[in-house]
C-alpha positions in Angstrom: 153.2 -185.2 0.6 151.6 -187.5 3.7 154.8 -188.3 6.1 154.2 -192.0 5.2 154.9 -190.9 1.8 157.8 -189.5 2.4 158.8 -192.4 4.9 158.4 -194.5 1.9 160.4 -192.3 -0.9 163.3 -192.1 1.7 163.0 -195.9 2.4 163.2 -196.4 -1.6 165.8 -193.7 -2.1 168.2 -196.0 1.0 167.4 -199.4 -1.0 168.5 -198.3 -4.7 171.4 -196.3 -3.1 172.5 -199.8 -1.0 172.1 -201.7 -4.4 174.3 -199.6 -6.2 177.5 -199.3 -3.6 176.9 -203.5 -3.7 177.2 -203.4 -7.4 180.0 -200.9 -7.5 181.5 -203.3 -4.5 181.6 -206.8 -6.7 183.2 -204.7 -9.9 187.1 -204.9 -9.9 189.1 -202.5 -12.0 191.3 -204.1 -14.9 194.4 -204.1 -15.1 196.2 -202.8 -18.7 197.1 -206.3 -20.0 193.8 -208.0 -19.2 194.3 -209.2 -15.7 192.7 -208.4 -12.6 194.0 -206.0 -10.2 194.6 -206.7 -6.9 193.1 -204.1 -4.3 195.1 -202.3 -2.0 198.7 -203.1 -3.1 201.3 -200.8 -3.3 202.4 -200.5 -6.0 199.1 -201.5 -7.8 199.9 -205.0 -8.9 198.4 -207.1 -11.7 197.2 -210.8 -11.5 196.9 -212.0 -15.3 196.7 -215.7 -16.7 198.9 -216.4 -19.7 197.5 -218.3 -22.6 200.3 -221.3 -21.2 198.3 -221.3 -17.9 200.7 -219.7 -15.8 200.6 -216.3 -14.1 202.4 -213.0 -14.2 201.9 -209.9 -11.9 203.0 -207.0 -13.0 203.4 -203.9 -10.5 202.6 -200.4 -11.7 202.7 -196.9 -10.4 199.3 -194.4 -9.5 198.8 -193.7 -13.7 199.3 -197.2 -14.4 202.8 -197.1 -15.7 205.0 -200.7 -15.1 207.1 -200.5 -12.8 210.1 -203.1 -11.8 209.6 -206.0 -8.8 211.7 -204.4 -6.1 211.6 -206.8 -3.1 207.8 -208.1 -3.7 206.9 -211.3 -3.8 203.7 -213.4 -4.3 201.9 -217.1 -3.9 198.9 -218.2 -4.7 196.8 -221.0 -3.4 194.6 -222.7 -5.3 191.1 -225.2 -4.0 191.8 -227.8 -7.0 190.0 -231.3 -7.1 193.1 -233.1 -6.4 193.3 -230.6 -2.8 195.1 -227.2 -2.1 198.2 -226.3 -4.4 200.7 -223.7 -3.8 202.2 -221.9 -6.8 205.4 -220.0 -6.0 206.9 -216.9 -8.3 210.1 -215.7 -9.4 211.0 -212.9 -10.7 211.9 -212.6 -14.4 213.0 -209.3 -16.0 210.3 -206.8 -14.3 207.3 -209.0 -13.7 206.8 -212.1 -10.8 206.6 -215.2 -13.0 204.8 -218.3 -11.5 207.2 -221.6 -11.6 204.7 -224.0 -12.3 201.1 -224.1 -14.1 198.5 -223.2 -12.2 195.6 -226.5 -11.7 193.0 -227.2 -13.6 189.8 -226.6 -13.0 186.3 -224.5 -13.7 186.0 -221.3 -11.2 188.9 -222.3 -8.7 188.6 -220.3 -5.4 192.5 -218.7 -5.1 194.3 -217.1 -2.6 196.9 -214.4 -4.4 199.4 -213.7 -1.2 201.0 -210.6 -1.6 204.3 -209.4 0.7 205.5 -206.2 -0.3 208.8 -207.2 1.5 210.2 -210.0 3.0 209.6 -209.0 6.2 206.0 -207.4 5.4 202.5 -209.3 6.7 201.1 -210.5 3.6 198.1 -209.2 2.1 195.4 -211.9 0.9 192.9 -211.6 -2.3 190.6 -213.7 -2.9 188.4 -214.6 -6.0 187.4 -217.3 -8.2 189.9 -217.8 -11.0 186.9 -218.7 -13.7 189.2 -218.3 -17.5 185.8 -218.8 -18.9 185.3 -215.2 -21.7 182.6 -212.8 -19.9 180.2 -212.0 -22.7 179.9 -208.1 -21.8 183.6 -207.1 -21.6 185.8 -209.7 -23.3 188.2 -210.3 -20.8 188.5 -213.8 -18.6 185.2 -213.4 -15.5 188.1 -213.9 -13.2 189.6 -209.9 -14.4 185.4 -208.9 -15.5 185.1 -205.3 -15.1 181.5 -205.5 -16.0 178.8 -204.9 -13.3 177.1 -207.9 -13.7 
């Protein structure tokens, strides 16, 4: 092989390895009840939309197990058409409830502010919050495991 063939092969090899960490990059794991999970929290905590329009999050432990809110606490902050809307939890039972609906709207960019104490800095995740059904998985595009 000519060294700009292998110049080439290597420069091939880089792209299609590039392409796949940026595909394996925009695919979030689910969480058990069909909501997304929110990366790097610990405990492992689960953002899902409730057929009423408001939110849970669920915590869990490393296997996925539930676990109960111990001190957490958690707002989102939602772009709707009507300008920014804060949506504050409480907790109710094991899970952080959300006290109001969250707005209306197609793909809403949302801010899911996580403090693992009261004292803690909060963590921010952002994503779209699109409820529309992905075709490949079944679940809401906002919690899509697919790698489309």
């Amino acid at each position: 092989m000519k060294p700009s063939s292998r110049l080439i092969t290597l420069a091939g090899a880089l792209c299609v390895g590039l392409l796949t960490l940026n595909a394996a990059d925009k695919k979030h794991p689910g969480g058990p009840k069909g909501g997304r999970l929110l990366e790097k929290t610990d405990p492992k905590a689960e953002f899902l939309v409730e057929k009423d329009n408001t939110a849970t999050i669920t915590f869990y432990d490393a296997a996925l197990k539930p676990l109960p809110v111990s001190g957490q606490s958690v707002t989102v902050i939602a772009d709707a058409k009507g300008g920014r809307k804060t949506v504050e939890f409480e907790k109710k039972g094991d899970v952080l409830v959300s006290k109001t609906k969250l707005p209306e709207g197609d793909a809403l960019p949302v801010v899911v502010q996580f403090k693992q104490s009261a004292d803690a800095k909060p963590q921010n995740h952002r994503f779209k919050l699109d409820l529309a059904t992905c075709g490949g998985c079944k679940r809401a595009e906002y919690a899509c495991i697919c790698d489309h």
